[in-house]
PDB file of N, CA, C, O and CB in Angstrom:
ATOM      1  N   UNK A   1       0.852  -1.183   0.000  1.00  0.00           N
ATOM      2  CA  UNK A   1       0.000   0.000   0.000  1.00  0.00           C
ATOM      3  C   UNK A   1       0.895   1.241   0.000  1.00  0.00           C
ATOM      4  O   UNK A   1       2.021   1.176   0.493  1.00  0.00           O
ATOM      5  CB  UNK A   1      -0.968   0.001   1.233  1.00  0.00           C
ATOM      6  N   UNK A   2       0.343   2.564  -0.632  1.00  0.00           N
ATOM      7  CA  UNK A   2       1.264   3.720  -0.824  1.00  0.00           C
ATOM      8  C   UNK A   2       1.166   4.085   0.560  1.00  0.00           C
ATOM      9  O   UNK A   2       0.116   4.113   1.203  1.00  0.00           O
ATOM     10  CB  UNK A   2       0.868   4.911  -1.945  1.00  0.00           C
ATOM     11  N   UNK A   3       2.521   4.414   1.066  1.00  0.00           N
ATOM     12  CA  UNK A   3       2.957   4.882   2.654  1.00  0.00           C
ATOM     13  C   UNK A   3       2.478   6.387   2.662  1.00  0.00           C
ATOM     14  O   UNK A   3       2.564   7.002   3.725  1.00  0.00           O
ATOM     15  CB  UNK A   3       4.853   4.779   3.038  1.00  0.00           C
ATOM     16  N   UNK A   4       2.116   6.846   1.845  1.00  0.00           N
ATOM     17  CA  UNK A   4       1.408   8.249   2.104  1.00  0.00           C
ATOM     18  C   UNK A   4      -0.355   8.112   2.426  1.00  0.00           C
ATOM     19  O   UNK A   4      -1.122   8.987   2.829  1.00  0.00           O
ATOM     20  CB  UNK A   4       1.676   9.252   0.578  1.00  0.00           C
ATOM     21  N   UNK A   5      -0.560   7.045   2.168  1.00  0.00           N
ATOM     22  CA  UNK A   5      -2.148   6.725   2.276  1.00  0.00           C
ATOM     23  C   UNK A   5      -2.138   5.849   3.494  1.00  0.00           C
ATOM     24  O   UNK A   5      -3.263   5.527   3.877  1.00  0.00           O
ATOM     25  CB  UNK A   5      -2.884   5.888   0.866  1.00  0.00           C
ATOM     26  N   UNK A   6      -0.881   5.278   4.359  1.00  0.00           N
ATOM     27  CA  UNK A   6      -1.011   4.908   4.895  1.00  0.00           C
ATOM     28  C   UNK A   6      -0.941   5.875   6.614  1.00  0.00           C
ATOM     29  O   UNK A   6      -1.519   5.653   7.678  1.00  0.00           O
ATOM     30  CB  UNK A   6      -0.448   4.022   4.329  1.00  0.00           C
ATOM     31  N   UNK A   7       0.030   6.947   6.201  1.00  0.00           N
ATOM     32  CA  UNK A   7      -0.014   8.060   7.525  1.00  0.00           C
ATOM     33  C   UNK A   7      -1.130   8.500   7.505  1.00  0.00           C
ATOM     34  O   UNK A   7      -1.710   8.596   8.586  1.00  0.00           O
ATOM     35  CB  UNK A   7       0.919   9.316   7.577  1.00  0.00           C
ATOM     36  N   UNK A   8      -1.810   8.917   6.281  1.00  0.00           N
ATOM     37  CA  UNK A   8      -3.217   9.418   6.091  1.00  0.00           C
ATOM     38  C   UNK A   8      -3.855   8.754   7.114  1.00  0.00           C
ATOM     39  O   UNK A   8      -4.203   9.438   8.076  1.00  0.00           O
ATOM     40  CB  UNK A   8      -3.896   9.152   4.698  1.00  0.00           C
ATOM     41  N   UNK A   9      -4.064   7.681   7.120  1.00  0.00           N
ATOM     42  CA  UNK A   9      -5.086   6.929   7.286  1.00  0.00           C
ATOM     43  C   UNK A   9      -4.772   6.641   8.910  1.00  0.00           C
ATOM     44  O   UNK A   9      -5.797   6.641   9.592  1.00  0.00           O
ATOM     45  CB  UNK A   9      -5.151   5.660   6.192  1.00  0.00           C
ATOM     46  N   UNK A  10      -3.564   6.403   9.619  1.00  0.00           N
ATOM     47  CA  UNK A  10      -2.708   6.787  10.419  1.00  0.00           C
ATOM     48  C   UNK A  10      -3.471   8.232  10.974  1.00  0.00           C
ATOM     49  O   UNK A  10      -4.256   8.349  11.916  1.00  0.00           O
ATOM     50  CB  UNK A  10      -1.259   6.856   9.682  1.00  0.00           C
ATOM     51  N   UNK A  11      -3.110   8.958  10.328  1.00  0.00           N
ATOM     52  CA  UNK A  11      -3.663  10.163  11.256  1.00  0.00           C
ATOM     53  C   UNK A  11      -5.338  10.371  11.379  1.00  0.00           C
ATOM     54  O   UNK A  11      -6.041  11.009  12.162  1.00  0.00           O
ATOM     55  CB  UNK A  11      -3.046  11.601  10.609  1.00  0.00           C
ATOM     56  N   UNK A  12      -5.551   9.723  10.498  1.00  0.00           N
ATOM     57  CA  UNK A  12      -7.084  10.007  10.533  1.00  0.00           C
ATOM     58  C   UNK A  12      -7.715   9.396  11.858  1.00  0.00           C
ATOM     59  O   UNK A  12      -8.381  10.003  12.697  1.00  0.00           O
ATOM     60  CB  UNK A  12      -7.846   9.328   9.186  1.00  0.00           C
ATOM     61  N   UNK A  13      -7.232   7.606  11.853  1.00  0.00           N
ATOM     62  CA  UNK A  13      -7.772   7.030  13.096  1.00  0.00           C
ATOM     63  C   UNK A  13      -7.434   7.587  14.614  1.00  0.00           C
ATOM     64  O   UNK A  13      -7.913   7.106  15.640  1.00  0.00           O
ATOM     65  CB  UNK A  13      -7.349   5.679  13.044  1.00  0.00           C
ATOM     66  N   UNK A  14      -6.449   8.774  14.547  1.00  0.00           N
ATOM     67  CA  UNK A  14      -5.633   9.487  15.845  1.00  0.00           C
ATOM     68  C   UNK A  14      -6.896  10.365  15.836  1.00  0.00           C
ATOM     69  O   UNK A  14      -7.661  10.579  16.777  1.00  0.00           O
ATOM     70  CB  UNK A  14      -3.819  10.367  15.644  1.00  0.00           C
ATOM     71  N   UNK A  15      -6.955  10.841  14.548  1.00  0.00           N
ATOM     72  CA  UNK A  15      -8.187  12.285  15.117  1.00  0.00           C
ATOM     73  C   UNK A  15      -9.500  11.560  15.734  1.00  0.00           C
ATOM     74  O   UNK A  15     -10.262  11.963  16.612  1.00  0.00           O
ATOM     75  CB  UNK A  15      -8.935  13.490  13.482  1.00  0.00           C
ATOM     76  N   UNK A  16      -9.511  10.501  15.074  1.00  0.00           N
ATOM     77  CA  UNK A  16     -11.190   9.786  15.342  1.00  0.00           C
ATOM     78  C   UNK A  16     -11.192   9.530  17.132  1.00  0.00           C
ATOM     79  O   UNK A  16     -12.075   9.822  17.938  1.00  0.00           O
ATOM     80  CB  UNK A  16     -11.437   7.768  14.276  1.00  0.00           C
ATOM     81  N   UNK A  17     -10.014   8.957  17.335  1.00  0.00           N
ATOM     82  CA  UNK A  17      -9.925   8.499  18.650  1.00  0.00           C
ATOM     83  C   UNK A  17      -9.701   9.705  19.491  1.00  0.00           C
ATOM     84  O   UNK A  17     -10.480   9.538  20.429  1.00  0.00           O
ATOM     85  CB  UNK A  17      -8.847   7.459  18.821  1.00  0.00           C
ATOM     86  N   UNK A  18      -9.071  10.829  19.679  1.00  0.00           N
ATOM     87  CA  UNK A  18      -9.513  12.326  19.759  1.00  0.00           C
ATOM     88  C   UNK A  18     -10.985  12.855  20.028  1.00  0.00           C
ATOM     89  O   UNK A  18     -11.454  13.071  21.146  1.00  0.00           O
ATOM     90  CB  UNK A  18      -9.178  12.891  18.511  1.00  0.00           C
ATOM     91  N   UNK A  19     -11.800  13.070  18.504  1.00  0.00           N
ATOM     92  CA  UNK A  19     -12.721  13.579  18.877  1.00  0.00           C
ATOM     93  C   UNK A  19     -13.743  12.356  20.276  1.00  0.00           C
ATOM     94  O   UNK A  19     -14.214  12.706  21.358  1.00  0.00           O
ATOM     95  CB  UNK A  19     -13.372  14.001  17.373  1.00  0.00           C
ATOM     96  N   UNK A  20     -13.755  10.771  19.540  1.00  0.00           N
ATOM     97  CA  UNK A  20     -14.487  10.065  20.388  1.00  0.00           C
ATOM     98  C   UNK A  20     -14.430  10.564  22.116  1.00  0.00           C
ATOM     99  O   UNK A  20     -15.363  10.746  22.899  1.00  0.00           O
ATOM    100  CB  UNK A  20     -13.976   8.628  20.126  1.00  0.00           C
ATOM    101  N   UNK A  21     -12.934  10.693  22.317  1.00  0.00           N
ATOM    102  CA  UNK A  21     -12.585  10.874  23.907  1.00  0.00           C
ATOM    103  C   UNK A  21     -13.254  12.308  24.383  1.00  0.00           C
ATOM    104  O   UNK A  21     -13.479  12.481  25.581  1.00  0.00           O
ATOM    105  CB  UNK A  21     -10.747  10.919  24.191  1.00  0.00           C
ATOM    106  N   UNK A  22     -13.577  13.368  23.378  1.00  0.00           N
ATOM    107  CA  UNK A  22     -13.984  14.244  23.876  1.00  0.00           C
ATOM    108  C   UNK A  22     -15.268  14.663  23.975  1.00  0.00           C
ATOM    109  O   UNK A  22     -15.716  15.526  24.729  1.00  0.00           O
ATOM    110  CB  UNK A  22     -13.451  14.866  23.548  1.00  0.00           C
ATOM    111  N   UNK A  23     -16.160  13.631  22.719  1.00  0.00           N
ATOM    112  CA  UNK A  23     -17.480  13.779  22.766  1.00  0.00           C
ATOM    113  C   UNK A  23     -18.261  12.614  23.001  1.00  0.00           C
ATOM    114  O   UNK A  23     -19.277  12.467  22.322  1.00  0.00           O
ATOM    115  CB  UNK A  23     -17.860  14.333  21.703  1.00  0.00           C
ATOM    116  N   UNK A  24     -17.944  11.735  23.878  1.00  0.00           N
ATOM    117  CA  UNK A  24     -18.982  10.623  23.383  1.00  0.00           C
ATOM    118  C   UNK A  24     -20.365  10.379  22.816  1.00  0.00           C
ATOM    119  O   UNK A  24     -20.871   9.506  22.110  1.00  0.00           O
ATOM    120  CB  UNK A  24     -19.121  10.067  24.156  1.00  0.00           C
ATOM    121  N   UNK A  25     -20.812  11.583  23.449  1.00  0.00           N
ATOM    122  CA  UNK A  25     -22.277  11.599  22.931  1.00  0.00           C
ATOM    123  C   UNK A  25     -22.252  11.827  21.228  1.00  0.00           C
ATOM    124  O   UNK A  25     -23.319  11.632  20.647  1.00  0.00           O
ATOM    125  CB  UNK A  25     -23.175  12.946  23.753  1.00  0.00           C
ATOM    126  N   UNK A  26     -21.289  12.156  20.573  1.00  0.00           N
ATOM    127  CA  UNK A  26     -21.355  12.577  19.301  1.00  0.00           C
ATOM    128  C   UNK A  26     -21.080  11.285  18.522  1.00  0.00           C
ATOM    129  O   UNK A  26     -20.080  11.307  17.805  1.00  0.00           O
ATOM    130  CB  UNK A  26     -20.394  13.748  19.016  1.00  0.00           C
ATOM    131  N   UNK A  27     -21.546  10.570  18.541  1.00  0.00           N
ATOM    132  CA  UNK A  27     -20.874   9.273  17.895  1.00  0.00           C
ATOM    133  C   UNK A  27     -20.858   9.183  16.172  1.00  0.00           C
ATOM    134  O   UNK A  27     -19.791   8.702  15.790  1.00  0.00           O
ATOM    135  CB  UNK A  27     -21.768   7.917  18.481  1.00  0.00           C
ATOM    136  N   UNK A  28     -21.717   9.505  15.142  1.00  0.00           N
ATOM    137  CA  UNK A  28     -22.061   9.447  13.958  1.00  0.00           C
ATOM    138  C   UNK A  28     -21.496  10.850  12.935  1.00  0.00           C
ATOM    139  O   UNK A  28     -21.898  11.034  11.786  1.00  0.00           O
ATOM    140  CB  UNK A  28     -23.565   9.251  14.100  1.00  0.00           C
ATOM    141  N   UNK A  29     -21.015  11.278  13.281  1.00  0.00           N
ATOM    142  CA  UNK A  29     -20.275  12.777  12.534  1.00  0.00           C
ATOM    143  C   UNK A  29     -19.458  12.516  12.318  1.00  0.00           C
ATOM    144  O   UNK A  29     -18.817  11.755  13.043  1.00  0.00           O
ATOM    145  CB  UNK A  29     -19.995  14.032  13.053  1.00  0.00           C
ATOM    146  N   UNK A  30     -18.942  13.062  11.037  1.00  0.00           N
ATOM    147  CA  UNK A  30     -17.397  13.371  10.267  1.00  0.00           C
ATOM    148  C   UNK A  30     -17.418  14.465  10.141  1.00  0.00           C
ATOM    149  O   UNK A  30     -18.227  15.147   9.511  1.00  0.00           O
ATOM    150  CB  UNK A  30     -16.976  12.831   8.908  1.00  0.00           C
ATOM    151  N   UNK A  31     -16.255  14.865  10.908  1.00  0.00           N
ATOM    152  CA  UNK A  31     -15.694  16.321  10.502  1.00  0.00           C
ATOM    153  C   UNK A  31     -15.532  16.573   9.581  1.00  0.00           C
ATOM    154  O   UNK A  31     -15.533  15.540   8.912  1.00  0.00           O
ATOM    155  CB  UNK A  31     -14.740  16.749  10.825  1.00  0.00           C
ATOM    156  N   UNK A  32     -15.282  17.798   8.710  1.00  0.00           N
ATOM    157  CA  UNK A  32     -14.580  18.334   7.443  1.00  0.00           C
ATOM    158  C   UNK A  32     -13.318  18.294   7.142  1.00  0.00           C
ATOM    159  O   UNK A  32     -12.876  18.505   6.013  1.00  0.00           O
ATOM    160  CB  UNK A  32     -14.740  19.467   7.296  1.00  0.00           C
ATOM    161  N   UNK A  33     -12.541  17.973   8.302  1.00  0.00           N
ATOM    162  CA  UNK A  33     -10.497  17.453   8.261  1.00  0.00           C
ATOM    163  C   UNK A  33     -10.887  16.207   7.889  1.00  0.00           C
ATOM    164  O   UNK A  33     -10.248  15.704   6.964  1.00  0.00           O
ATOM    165  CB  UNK A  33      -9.209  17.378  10.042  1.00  0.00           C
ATOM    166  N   UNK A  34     -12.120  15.332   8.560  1.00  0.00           N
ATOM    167  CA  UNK A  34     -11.815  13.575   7.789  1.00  0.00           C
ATOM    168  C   UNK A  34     -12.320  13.389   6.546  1.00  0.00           C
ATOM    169  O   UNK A  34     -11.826  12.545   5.799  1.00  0.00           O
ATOM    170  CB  UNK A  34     -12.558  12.229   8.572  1.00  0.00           C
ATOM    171  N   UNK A  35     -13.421  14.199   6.159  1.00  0.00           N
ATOM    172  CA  UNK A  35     -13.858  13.977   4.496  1.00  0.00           C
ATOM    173  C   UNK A  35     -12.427  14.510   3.870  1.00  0.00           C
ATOM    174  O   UNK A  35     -11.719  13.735   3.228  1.00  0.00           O
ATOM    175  CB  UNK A  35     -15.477  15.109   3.842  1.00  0.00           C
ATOM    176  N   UNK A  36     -12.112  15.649   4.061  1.00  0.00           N
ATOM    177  CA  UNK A  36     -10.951  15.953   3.275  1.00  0.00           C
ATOM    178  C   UNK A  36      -9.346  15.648   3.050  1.00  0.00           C
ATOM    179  O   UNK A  36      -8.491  16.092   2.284  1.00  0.00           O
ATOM    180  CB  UNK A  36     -10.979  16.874   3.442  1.00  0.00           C
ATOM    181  N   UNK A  37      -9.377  14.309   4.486  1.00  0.00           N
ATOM    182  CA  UNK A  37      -8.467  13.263   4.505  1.00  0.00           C
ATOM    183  C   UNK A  37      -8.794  12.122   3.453  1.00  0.00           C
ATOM    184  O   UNK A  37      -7.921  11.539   2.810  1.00  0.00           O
ATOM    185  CB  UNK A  37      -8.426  12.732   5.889  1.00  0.00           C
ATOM    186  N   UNK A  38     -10.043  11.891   3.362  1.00  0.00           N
ATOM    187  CA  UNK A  38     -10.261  10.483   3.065  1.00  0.00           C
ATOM    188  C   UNK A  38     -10.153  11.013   0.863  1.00  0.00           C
ATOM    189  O   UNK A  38      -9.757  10.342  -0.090  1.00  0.00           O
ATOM    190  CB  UNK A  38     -12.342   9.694   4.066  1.00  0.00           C
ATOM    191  N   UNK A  39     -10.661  12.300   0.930  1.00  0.00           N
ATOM    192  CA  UNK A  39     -10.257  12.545  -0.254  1.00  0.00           C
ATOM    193  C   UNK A  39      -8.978  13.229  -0.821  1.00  0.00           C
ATOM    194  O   UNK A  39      -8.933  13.371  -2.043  1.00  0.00           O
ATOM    195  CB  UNK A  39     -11.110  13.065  -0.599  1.00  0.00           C
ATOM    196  N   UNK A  40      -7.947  13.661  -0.078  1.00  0.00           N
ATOM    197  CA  UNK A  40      -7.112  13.444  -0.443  1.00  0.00           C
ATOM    198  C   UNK A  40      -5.946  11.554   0.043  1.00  0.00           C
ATOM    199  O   UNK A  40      -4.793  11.322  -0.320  1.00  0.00           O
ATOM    200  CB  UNK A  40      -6.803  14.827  -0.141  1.00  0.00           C
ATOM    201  N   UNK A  41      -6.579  10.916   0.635  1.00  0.00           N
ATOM    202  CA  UNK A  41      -6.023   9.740   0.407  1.00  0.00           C
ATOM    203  C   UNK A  41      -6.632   8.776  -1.350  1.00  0.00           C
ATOM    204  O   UNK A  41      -5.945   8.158  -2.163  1.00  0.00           O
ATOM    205  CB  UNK A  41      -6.453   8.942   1.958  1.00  0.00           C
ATOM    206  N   UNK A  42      -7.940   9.015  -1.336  1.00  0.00           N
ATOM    207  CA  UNK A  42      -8.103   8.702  -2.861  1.00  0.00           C
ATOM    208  C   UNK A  42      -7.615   9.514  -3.403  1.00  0.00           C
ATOM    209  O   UNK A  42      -6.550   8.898  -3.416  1.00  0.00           O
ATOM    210  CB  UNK A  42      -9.280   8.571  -3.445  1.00  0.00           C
ATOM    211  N   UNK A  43      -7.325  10.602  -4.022  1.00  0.00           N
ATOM    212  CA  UNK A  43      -6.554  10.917  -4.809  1.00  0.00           C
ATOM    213  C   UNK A  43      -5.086  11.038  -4.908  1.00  0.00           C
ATOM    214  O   UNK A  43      -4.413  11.549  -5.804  1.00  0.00           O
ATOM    215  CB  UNK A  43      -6.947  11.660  -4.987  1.00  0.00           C
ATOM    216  N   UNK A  44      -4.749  10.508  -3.888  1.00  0.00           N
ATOM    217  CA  UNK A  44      -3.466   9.842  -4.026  1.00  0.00           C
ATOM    218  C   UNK A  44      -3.701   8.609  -4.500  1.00  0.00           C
ATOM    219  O   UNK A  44      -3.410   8.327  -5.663  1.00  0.00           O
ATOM    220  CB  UNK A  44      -2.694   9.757  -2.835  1.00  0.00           C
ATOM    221  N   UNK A  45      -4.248   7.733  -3.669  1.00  0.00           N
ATOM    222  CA  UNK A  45      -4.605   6.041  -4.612  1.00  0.00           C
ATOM    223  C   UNK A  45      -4.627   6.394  -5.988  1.00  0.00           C
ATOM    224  O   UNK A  45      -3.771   5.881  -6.708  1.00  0.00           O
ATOM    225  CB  UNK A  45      -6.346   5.164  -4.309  1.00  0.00           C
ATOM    226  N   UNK A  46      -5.510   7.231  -6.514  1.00  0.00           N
ATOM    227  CA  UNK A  46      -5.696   7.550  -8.016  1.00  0.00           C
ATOM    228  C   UNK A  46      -4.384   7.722  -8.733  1.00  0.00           C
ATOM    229  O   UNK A  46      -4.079   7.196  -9.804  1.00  0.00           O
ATOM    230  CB  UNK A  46      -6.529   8.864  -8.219  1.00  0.00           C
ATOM    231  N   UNK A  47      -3.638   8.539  -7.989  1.00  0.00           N
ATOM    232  CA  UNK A  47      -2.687   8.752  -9.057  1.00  0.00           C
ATOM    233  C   UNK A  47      -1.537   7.967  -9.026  1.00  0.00           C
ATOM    234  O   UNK A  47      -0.774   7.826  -9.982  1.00  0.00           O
ATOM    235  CB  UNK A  47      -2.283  10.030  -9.103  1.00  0.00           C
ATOM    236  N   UNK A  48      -1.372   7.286  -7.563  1.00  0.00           N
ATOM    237  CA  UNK A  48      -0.386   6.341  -7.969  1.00  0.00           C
ATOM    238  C   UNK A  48      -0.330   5.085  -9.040  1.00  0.00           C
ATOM    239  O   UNK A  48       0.519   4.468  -9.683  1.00  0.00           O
ATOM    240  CB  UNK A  48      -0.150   5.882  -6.930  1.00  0.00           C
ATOM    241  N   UNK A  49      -1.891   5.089  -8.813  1.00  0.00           N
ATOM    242  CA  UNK A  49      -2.617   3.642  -9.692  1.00  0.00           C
ATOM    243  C   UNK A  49      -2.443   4.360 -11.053  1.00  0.00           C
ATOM    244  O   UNK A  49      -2.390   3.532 -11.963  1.00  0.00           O
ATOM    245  CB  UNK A  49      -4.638   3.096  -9.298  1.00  0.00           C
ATOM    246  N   UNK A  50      -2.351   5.484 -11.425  1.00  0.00           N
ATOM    247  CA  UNK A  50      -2.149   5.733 -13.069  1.00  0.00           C
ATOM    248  C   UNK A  50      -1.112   6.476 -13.396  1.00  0.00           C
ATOM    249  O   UNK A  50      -1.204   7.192 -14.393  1.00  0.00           O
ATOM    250  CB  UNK A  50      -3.258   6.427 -13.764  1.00  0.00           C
ATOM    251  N   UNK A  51       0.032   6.457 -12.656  1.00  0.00           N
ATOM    252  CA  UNK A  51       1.727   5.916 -12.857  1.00  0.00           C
ATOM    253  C   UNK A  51       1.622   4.702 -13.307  1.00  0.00           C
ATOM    254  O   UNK A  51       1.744   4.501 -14.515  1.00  0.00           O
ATOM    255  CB  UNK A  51       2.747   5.808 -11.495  1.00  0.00           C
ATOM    256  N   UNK A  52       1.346   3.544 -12.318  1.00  0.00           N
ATOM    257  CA  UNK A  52       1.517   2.709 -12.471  1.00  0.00           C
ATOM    258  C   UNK A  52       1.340   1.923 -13.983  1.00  0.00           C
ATOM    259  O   UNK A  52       2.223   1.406 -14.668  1.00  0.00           O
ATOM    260  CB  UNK A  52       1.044   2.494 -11.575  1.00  0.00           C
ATOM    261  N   UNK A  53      -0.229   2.032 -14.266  1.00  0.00           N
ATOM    262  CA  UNK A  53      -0.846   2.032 -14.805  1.00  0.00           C
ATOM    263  C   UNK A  53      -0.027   2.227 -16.077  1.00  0.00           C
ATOM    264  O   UNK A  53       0.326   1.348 -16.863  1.00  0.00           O
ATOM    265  CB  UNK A  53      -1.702   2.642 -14.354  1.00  0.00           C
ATOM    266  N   UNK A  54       0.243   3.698 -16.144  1.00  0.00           N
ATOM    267  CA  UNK A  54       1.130   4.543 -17.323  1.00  0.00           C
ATOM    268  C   UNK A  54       2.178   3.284 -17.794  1.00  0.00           C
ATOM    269  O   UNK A  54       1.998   2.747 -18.887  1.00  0.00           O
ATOM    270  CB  UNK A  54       2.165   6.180 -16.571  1.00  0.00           C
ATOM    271  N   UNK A  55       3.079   2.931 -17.063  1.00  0.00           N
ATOM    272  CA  UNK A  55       4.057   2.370 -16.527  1.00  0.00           C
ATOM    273  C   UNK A  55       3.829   1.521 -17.294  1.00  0.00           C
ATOM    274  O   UNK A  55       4.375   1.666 -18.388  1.00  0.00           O
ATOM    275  CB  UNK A  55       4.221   2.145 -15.249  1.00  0.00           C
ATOM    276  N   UNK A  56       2.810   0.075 -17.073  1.00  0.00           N
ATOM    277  CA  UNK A  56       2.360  -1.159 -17.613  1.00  0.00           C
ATOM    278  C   UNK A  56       2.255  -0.817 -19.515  1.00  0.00           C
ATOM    279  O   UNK A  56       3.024  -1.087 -20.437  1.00  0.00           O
ATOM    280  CB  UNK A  56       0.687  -1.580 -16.727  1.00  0.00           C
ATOM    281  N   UNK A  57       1.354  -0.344 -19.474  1.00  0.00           N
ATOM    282  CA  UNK A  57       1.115   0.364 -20.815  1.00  0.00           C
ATOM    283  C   UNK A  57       2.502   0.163 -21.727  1.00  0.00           C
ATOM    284  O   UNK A  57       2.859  -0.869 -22.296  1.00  0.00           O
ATOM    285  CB  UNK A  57       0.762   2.085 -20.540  1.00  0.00           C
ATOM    286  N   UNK A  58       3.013   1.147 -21.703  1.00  0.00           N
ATOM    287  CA  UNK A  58       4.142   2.005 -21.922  1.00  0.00           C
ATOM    288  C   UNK A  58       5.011   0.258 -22.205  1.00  0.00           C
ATOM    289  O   UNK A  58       5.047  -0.229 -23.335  1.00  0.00           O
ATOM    290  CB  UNK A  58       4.678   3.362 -20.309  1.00  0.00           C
ATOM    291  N   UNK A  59       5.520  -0.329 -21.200  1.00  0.00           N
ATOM    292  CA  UNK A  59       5.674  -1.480 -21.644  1.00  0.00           C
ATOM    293  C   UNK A  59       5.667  -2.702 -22.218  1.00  0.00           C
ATOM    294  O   UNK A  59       6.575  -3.333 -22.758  1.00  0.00           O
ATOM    295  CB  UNK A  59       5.697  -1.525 -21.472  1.00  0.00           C
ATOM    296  N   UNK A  60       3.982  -3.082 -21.946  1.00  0.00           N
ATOM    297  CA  UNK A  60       2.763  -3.586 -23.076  1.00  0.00           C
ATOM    298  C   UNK A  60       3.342  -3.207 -24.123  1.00  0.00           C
ATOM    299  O   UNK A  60       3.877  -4.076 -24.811  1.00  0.00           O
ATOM    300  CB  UNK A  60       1.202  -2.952 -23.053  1.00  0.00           C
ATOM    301  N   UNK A  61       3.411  -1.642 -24.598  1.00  0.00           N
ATOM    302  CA  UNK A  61       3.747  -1.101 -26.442  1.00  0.00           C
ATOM    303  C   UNK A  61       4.780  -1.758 -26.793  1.00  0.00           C
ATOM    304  O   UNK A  61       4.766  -2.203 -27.940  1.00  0.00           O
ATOM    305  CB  UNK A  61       4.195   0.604 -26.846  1.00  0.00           C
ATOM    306  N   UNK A  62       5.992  -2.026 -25.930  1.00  0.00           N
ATOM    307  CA  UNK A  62       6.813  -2.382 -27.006  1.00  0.00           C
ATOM    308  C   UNK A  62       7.084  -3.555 -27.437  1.00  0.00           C
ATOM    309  O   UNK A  62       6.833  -4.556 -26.766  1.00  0.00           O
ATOM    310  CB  UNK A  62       7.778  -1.987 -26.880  1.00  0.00           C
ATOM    311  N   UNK A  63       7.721  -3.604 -28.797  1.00  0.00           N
ATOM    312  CA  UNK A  63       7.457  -4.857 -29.850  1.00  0.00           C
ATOM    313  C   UNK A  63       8.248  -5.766 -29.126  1.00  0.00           C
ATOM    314  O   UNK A  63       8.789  -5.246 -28.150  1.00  0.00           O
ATOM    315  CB  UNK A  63       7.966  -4.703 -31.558  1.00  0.00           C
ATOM    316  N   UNK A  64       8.457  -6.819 -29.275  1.00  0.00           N
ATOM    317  CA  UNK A  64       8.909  -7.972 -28.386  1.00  0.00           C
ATOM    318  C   UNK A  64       9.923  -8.228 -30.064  1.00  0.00           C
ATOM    319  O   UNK A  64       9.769  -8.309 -31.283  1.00  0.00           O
ATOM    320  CB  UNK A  64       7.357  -9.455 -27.589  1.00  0.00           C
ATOM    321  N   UNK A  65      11.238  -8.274 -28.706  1.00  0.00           N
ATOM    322  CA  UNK A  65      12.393  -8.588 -29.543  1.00  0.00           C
ATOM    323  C   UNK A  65      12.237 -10.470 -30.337  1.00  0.00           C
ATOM    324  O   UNK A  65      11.830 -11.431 -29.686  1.00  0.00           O
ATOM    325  CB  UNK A  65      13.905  -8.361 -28.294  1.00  0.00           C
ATOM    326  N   UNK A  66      12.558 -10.515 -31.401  1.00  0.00           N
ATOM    327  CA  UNK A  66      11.951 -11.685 -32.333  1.00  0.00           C
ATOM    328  C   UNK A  66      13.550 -13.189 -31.900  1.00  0.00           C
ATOM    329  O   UNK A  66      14.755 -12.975 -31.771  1.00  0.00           O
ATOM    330  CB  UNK A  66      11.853 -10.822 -34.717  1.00  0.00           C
ATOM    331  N   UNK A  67      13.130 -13.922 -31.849  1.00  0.00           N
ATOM    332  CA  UNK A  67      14.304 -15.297 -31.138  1.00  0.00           C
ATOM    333  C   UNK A  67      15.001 -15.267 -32.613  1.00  0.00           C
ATOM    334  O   UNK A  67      14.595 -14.838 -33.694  1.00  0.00           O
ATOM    335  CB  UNK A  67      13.424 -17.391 -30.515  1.00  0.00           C
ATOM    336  N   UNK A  68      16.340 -15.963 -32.174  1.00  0.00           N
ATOM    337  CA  UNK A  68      17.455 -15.826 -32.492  1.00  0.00           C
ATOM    338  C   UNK A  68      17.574 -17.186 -33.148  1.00  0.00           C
ATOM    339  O   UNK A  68      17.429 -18.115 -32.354  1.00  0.00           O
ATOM    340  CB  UNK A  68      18.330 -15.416 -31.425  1.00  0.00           C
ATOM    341  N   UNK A  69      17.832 -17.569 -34.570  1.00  0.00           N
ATOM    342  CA  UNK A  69      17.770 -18.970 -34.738  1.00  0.00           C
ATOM    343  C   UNK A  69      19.099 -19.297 -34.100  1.00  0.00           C
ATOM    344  O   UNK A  69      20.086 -18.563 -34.068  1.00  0.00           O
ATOM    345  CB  UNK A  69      17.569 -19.481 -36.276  1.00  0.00           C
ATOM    346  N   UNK A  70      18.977 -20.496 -33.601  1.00  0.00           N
ATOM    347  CA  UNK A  70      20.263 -21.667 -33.116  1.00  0.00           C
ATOM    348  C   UNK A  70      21.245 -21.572 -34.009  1.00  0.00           C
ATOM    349  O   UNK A  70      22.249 -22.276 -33.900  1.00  0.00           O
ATOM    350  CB  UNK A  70      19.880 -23.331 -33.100  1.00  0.00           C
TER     351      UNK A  70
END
């Protein structure tokens, strides 16, 4: 997994456990720091997946070197 989606995600469960300790009664809310965690962790997923992606491709294209008679 990309280690930047993984502090993300890392910090996100720190804030969750945060707000829980301070509100219990609030149980069902997402803040506006965790929607805008969770979307910048997909758009990191996104773009690593289309490097990657790029990557495969890009390799796929090229012609495959032809065997060598004996």
């Amino acid at each position: 997994m990309n280690p930047a989606v993984m502090v993300m995600w890392t910090y996100v469960q720190c804030c969750w456990a945060k707000a829980r300790e301070l509100s219990k009664e609030d149980r069902g809310s997402a803040s506006v720091e965790h929607i805008l965690w969770y979307v910048a962790a997909g758009l990191g997923t996104v773009a690593v997946a289309a490097i990657v992606w790029a990557a495969i491709r890009s390799k796929a294209e090229e012609p495959l070197p032809s065997p060598a008679a004996p």
